[in-house]
N, C-alpha and C positions, 0 to 999 in steps of 0.2 A: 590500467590500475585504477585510473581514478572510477570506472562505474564499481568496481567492488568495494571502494572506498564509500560510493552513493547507497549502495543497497546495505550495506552493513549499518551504515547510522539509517536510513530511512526504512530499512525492512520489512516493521508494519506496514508501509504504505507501498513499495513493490510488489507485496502480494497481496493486496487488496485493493485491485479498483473500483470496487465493489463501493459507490458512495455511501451506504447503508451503515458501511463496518468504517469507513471514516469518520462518520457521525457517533460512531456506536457509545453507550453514554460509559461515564467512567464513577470509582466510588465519588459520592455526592461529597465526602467530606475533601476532597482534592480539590483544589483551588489548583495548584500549578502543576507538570511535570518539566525537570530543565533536565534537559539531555546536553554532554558536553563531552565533543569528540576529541581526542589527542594522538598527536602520533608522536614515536617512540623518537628523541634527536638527545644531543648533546645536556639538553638538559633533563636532572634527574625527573623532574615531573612531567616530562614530556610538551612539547608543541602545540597548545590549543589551534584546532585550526575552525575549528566549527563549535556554535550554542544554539543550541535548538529549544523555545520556551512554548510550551501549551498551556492556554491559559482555559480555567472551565470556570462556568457559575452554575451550580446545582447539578453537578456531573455533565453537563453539556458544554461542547468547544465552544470557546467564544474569540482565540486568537491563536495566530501562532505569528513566532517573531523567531528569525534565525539570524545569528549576528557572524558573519567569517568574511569570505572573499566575494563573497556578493549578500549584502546585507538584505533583508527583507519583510515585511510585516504583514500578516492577512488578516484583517476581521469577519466574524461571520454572527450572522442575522439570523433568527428563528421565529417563526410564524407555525403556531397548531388549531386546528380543527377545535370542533364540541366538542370532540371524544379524545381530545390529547395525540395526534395524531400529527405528523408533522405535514405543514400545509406549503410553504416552502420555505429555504434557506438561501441567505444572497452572503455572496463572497465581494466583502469589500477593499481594496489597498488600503496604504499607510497613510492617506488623505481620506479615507474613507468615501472611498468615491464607487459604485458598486461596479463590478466588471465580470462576474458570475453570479449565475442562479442555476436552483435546484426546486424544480419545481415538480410535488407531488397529484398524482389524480389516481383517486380509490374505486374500485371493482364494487357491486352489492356479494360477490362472493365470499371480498375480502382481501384480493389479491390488488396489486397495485403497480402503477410504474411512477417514472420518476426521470425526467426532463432533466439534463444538464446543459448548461451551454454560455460565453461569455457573451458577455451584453459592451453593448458599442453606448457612445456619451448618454444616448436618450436610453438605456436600459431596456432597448431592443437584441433581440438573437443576430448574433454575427453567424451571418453565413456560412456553412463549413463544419462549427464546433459543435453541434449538436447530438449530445449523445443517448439514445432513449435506451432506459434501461426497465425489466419486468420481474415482477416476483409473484412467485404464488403466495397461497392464503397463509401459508407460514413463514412467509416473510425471506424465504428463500431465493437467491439472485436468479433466476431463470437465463436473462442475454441481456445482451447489450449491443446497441447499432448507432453507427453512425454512415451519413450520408455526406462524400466529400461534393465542393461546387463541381468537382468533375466528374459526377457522378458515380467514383468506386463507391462501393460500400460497403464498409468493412464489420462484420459483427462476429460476438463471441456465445455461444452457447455451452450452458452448464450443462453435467448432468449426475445425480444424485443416487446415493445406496438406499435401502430399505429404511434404513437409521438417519435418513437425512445429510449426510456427509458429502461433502463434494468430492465424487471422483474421477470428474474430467470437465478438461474444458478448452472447446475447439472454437480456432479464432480463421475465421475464412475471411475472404474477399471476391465482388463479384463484379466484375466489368463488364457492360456489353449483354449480359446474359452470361457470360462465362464465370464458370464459380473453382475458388483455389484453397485450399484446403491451405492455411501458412505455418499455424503449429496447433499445437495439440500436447498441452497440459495433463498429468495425472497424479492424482493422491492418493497418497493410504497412512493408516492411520494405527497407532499404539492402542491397546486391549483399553485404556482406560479414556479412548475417545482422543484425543491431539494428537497435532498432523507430526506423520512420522517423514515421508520423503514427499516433495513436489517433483517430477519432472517433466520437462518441457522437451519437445521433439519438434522438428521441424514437420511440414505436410509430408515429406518424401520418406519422416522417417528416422533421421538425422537427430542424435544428440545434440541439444543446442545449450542445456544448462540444467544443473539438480543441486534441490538445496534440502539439507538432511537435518533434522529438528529431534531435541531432547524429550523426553517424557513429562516434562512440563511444556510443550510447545516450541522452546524456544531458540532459535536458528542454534548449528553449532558447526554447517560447513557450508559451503556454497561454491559449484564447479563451473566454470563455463566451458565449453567445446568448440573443438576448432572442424572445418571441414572433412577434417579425416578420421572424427572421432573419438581426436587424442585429446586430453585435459589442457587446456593454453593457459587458465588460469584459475585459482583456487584460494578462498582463505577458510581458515578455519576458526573457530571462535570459541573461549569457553564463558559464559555467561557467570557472573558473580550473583549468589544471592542472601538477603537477610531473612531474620524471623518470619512466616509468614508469608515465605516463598514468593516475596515483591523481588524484583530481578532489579540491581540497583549497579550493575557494573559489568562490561564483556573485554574481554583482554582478545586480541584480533591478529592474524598474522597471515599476508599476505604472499603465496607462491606463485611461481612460473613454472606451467609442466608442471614434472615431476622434479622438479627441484627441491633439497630437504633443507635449503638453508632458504630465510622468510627474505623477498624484496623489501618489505616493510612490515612494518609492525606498531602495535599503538594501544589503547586501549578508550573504552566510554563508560562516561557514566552515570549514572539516572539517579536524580534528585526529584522528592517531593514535597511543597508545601500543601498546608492546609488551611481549610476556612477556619477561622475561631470561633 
Protein backbone atom coordinates (compact mmCIF):
# COMPACT_ATOMS: atom_id res chain seq x y z
CA UNK A 1 0.00 0.00 0.00
CA UNK A 2 2.47 2.34 0.92
CA UNK A 3 4.24 2.64 -3.03
CA UNK A 4 0.56 3.75 -4.22
CA UNK A 5 0.51 5.89 -1.34
CA UNK A 6 4.25 7.25 -2.88
CA UNK A 7 3.13 7.52 -6.62
CA UNK A 8 -0.23 9.24 -5.77
CA UNK A 9 1.27 12.32 -3.96
CA UNK A 10 4.69 12.04 -6.09
CA UNK A 11 3.14 11.14 -9.67
CA UNK A 12 4.73 13.96 -11.45
CA UNK A 13 7.94 12.62 -10.73
CA UNK A 14 7.15 8.60 -11.11
CA UNK A 15 6.66 9.25 -14.43
CA UNK A 16 9.12 11.49 -15.30
CA UNK A 17 12.80 10.67 -14.95
CA UNK A 18 13.19 12.55 -17.46
CA UNK A 19 15.60 15.44 -15.49
CA UNK A 20 14.53 17.88 -18.27
CA UNK A 21 10.68 17.72 -17.14
CA UNK A 22 11.92 17.93 -13.45
CA UNK A 23 13.47 21.04 -14.20
CA UNK A 24 10.67 22.11 -16.51
CA UNK A 25 9.91 25.90 -15.71
CA UNK A 26 6.45 26.69 -14.15
CA UNK A 27 4.16 30.18 -14.51
CA UNK A 28 6.85 32.91 -13.48
CA UNK A 29 4.39 34.44 -11.37
CA UNK A 30 4.48 31.21 -8.78
CA UNK A 31 6.64 31.56 -6.11
CA UNK A 32 5.52 28.39 -4.22
CA UNK A 33 3.25 25.10 -4.84
CA UNK A 34 2.50 23.18 -1.19
CA UNK A 35 1.09 20.00 -1.71
CA UNK A 36 -0.54 18.29 1.47
CA UNK A 37 -1.36 14.70 1.67
CA UNK A 38 -4.12 13.38 4.19
CA UNK A 39 -5.56 10.21 4.95
CA UNK A 40 -9.11 9.53 5.70
CA UNK A 41 -9.14 8.60 10.06
CA UNK A 42 -11.28 9.53 12.89
CA UNK A 43 -10.82 12.82 12.32
CA UNK A 44 -13.32 14.86 10.26
CA UNK A 45 -10.22 16.75 8.36
CA UNK A 46 -8.44 13.71 8.01
CA UNK A 47 -4.57 12.72 9.07
CA UNK A 48 -1.86 14.90 7.52
CA UNK A 49 0.72 12.63 7.06
CA UNK A 50 2.89 14.41 4.38
CA UNK A 51 3.69 18.54 3.18
CA UNK A 52 5.32 18.74 0.22
CA UNK A 53 6.74 22.62 -0.63
CA UNK A 54 8.28 23.75 -4.02
CA UNK A 55 9.80 26.73 -3.94
CA UNK A 56 10.55 28.76 -7.69
CA UNK A 57 12.26 32.12 -8.32
CA UNK A 58 11.26 33.34 -11.92
CA UNK A 59 9.43 29.95 -12.64
CA UNK A 60 12.51 27.99 -12.04
CA UNK A 61 12.88 25.19 -8.89
CA UNK A 62 14.91 26.52 -6.34
CA UNK A 63 13.92 24.02 -3.35
CA UNK A 64 11.92 21.48 -2.29
CA UNK A 65 11.17 20.78 1.41
CA UNK A 66 8.92 17.77 2.55
CA UNK A 67 7.87 17.66 6.18
CA UNK A 68 5.96 13.95 7.41
CA UNK A 69 7.85 10.79 8.62
CA UNK A 70 11.06 11.50 7.28
CA UNK A 71 11.57 15.05 7.08
CA UNK A 72 13.79 16.58 4.26
CA UNK A 73 15.13 19.68 2.36
CA UNK A 74 16.87 19.93 -1.34
CA UNK A 75 18.21 23.14 -2.83
CA UNK A 76 19.05 23.51 -6.16
CA UNK A 77 21.72 25.63 -8.07
CA UNK A 78 21.43 27.08 -11.75
CA UNK A 79 24.23 27.99 -14.10
CA UNK A 80 23.16 29.06 -18.13
CA UNK A 81 25.27 29.56 -21.12
CA UNK A 82 25.34 33.00 -23.56
CA UNK A 83 22.34 31.68 -25.19
CA UNK A 84 20.16 31.05 -21.77
CA UNK A 85 20.75 27.48 -21.99
CA UNK A 86 21.29 25.65 -18.94
CA UNK A 87 25.01 25.00 -18.22
CA UNK A 88 24.62 22.93 -15.08
CA UNK A 89 22.44 22.38 -11.98
CA UNK A 90 23.73 21.10 -8.46
CA UNK A 91 21.40 19.56 -5.96
CA UNK A 92 22.31 20.61 -2.57
CA UNK A 93 21.06 19.20 1.24
CA UNK A 94 19.48 21.16 4.23
CA UNK A 95 23.23 22.21 5.08
CA UNK A 96 23.63 23.19 1.60
CA UNK A 97 26.29 21.02 1.15
CA UNK A 98 26.27 19.93 -2.64
CA UNK A 99 25.67 16.10 -3.30
CA UNK A 100 24.23 16.01 -6.94
CA UNK A 101 25.05 17.56 -10.29
CA UNK A 102 23.45 17.84 -13.63
CA UNK A 103 25.72 18.61 -15.91
CA UNK A 104 24.76 19.87 -19.41
CA UNK A 105 27.09 19.56 -22.93
CA UNK A 106 25.52 20.83 -26.48
CA UNK A 107 25.73 19.21 -29.94
CA UNK A 108 26.49 22.13 -32.98
CA UNK A 109 23.32 20.26 -34.24
CA UNK A 110 21.50 21.31 -31.31
CA UNK A 111 20.87 18.29 -29.60
CA UNK A 112 22.44 17.65 -26.28
CA UNK A 113 22.89 15.30 -23.26
CA UNK A 114 23.10 15.85 -19.75
CA UNK A 115 25.25 14.03 -16.96
CA UNK A 116 23.62 13.30 -13.73
CA UNK A 117 25.30 11.92 -10.75
CA UNK A 118 26.14 12.44 -6.79
CA UNK A 119 29.08 13.98 -5.87
CA UNK A 120 31.16 12.63 -2.81
CA UNK A 121 32.55 15.73 0.05
CA UNK A 122 35.09 17.04 -2.77
CA UNK A 123 32.12 17.25 -5.42
CA UNK A 124 33.55 14.60 -7.27
CA UNK A 125 31.30 11.71 -9.27
CA UNK A 126 30.66 8.69 -6.93
CA UNK A 127 31.12 5.83 -8.65
CA UNK A 128 28.18 3.79 -9.67
CA UNK A 129 25.54 6.86 -9.96
CA UNK A 130 26.06 8.09 -13.21
CA UNK A 131 23.37 8.45 -15.28
CA UNK A 132 23.82 9.96 -19.01
CA UNK A 133 21.04 11.01 -20.56
CA UNK A 134 20.47 12.24 -24.77
CA UNK A 135 18.03 14.39 -26.47
CA UNK A 136 17.60 15.34 -29.96
CA UNK A 137 17.49 19.01 -31.46
CA UNK A 138 13.98 19.25 -30.09
CA UNK A 139 14.77 18.66 -26.96
CA UNK A 140 13.21 15.19 -26.90
CA UNK A 141 14.55 12.53 -24.22
CA UNK A 142 16.15 9.92 -26.66
CA UNK A 143 17.88 7.27 -23.49
CA UNK A 144 19.35 7.15 -20.74
CA UNK A 145 22.44 4.86 -19.15
CA UNK A 146 23.87 4.05 -16.47
CA UNK A 147 26.96 1.95 -15.78
CA UNK A 148 26.90 0.09 -12.28
CA UNK A 149 30.72 -0.54 -10.48
CA UNK A 150 29.89 -4.07 -11.59
CA UNK A 151 29.59 -3.46 -14.67
CA UNK A 152 25.68 -4.15 -15.50
CA UNK A 153 24.38 -1.55 -17.38
CA UNK A 154 21.24 -0.71 -17.46
CA UNK A 155 19.59 1.88 -20.13
CA UNK A 156 16.29 3.12 -21.21
CA UNK A 157 15.36 4.08 -24.78
CA UNK A 158 12.53 6.14 -26.13
CA UNK A 159 10.82 6.04 -29.06
CA UNK A 160 8.41 8.68 -30.67
CA UNK A 161 5.15 9.21 -33.17
CA UNK A 162 5.29 11.56 -36.23
CA UNK A 163 3.78 14.26 -33.76
CA UNK A 164 6.54 14.01 -31.30
CA UNK A 165 4.63 11.98 -28.54
CA UNK A 166 6.38 9.34 -26.53
CA UNK A 167 5.19 5.94 -27.43
CA UNK A 168 7.49 3.62 -25.84
CA UNK A 169 10.01 3.16 -23.84
CA UNK A 170 12.18 0.00 -23.24
CA UNK A 171 14.41 -0.32 -20.28
CA UNK A 172 17.11 -3.27 -20.70
CA UNK A 173 20.12 -4.43 -19.02
CA UNK A 174 23.33 -5.85 -20.13
CA UNK A 175 25.88 -8.23 -18.46
CA UNK A 176 28.71 -9.81 -19.76
CA UNK A 177 27.77 -9.06 -23.39
CA UNK A 178 24.37 -10.50 -22.67
CA UNK A 179 21.33 -8.08 -23.12
CA UNK A 180 17.60 -8.48 -21.24
CA UNK A 181 14.97 -6.88 -22.31
CA UNK A 182 13.32 -5.90 -18.25
CA UNK A 183 10.18 -3.77 -19.34
CA UNK A 184 8.68 -2.01 -21.77
CA UNK A 185 6.52 0.94 -21.32
CA UNK A 186 3.74 2.31 -23.82
CA UNK A 187 1.54 5.37 -24.48
CA UNK A 188 -1.20 6.77 -26.10
CA UNK A 189 -2.79 9.71 -26.13
CA UNK A 190 -6.39 11.70 -26.17
CA UNK A 191 -7.38 13.69 -29.88
CA UNK A 192 -6.48 16.87 -27.94
CA UNK A 193 -2.68 15.75 -27.30
CA UNK A 194 -2.40 14.37 -23.22
CA UNK A 195 -1.44 11.12 -22.08
CA UNK A 196 -4.46 8.80 -22.12
CA UNK A 197 -2.93 5.34 -20.68
CA UNK A 198 0.84 4.40 -19.63
CA UNK A 199 1.53 0.70 -19.49
CA UNK A 200 4.29 -0.94 -18.47
CA UNK A 201 4.96 -4.77 -19.35
CA UNK A 202 7.53 -6.65 -18.15
CA UNK A 203 10.55 -8.08 -21.00
CA UNK A 204 8.57 -11.51 -21.17
CA UNK A 205 5.45 -9.70 -21.53
CA UNK A 206 3.86 -9.65 -18.37
CA UNK A 207 1.54 -6.90 -17.00
CA UNK A 208 3.45 -5.15 -14.34
CA UNK A 209 1.32 -1.74 -13.84
CA UNK A 210 -1.14 0.93 -15.88
CA UNK A 211 -2.00 4.09 -14.96
CA UNK A 212 -5.03 5.67 -16.86
CA UNK A 213 -5.18 9.84 -17.06
CA UNK A 214 -8.24 12.32 -17.69
CA UNK A 215 -8.46 14.53 -20.72
CA UNK A 216 -6.76 17.21 -18.99
CA UNK A 217 -3.55 14.87 -18.29
CA UNK A 218 -4.21 14.16 -15.02
CA UNK A 219 -3.84 10.58 -13.22
CA UNK A 220 -7.36 9.16 -12.38
CA UNK A 221 -6.35 5.30 -11.65
CA UNK A 222 -3.30 3.46 -11.21
CA UNK A 223 -3.16 -0.66 -11.25
CA UNK A 224 -0.32 -2.81 -10.44
CA UNK A 225 -0.14 -6.68 -11.45
CA UNK A 226 0.61 -9.58 -9.79
CA UNK A 227 2.44 -12.62 -11.58
CA UNK A 228 -0.59 -14.14 -12.80
CA UNK A 229 -1.90 -11.09 -14.44
CA UNK A 230 -4.43 -10.40 -11.86
CA UNK A 231 -4.82 -6.76 -10.41
CA UNK A 232 -3.02 -7.06 -6.53
CA UNK A 233 -3.54 -3.47 -6.33
CA UNK A 234 -5.34 -0.36 -7.55
CA UNK A 235 -6.39 3.34 -6.42
CA UNK A 236 -8.48 5.37 -8.15
CA UNK A 237 -8.29 9.10 -7.94
CA UNK A 238 -10.80 11.92 -8.91
CA UNK A 239 -8.74 15.16 -9.33
CA UNK A 240 -10.59 18.55 -7.90
CA UNK A 241 -10.33 21.61 -9.98
CA UNK A 242 -10.75 25.58 -9.88
CA UNK A 243 -11.16 28.38 -12.43
CA UNK A 244 -8.65 28.07 -15.01
CA UNK A 245 -8.41 24.31 -14.88
CA UNK A 246 -5.30 24.53 -12.06
CA UNK A 247 -5.90 21.01 -10.29
CA UNK A 248 -5.93 22.23 -6.53
CA UNK A 249 -7.17 18.83 -4.83
CA UNK A 250 -7.55 14.70 -5.55
CA UNK A 251 -9.73 12.64 -3.42
CA UNK A 252 -7.77 9.02 -3.53
CA UNK A 253 -9.00 5.48 -2.62
CA UNK A 254 -7.15 2.68 -2.28
CA UNK A 255 -8.06 -1.36 -3.43
CA UNK A 256 -6.96 -4.89 -3.11
CA UNK A 257 -7.80 -7.06 -6.15
CA UNK A 258 -11.00 -6.67 -7.02
CA UNK A 259 -12.13 -5.59 -3.82
CA UNK A 260 -15.23 -2.83 -4.00
CA UNK A 261 -14.82 -1.65 -0.48
CA UNK A 262 -11.29 1.07 -0.35
CA UNK A 263 -8.27 -0.31 2.32
CA UNK A 264 -7.77 3.45 2.54
CA UNK A 265 -8.67 6.40 1.60
CA UNK A 266 -7.61 10.20 1.92
CA UNK A 267 -7.41 12.95 -0.17
CA UNK A 268 -4.53 16.03 -1.38
CA UNK A 269 -4.28 19.13 -1.85
CA UNK A 270 -2.33 21.73 -4.00
CA UNK A 271 -1.92 25.30 -2.83
CA UNK A 272 -0.19 28.18 -4.53
CA UNK A 273 1.50 31.18 -3.67
CA UNK A 274 2.76 34.00 -5.68
CA UNK A 275 5.35 36.57 -6.20
CA UNK A 276 4.08 40.05 -5.48
Amino acid sequence: MKSFLFLLFFAGLALASDPEDFFKKVDEKISKKISKFYIDSADPEGTLMLTRTESYKDGVLVSITVEGPSNSVNYYEHDYDDKGHPKERRQLDADRKLYGKFSYTYVEDGSYKVRVYRCDADGKEVSGTVVDYAYDIGGRWLSAENVHVSGLVRRRENEYDVAGKLTKSTLSSTMNGTKEVDEIVTYSYYANGHLKEAKTNSGDGDPVDKAVFNTRGDMISFAQYDGLGNVAQRVEITPGYKAGDKRISEIWKVFVGDEKIPRASGRSTFEYEYAK
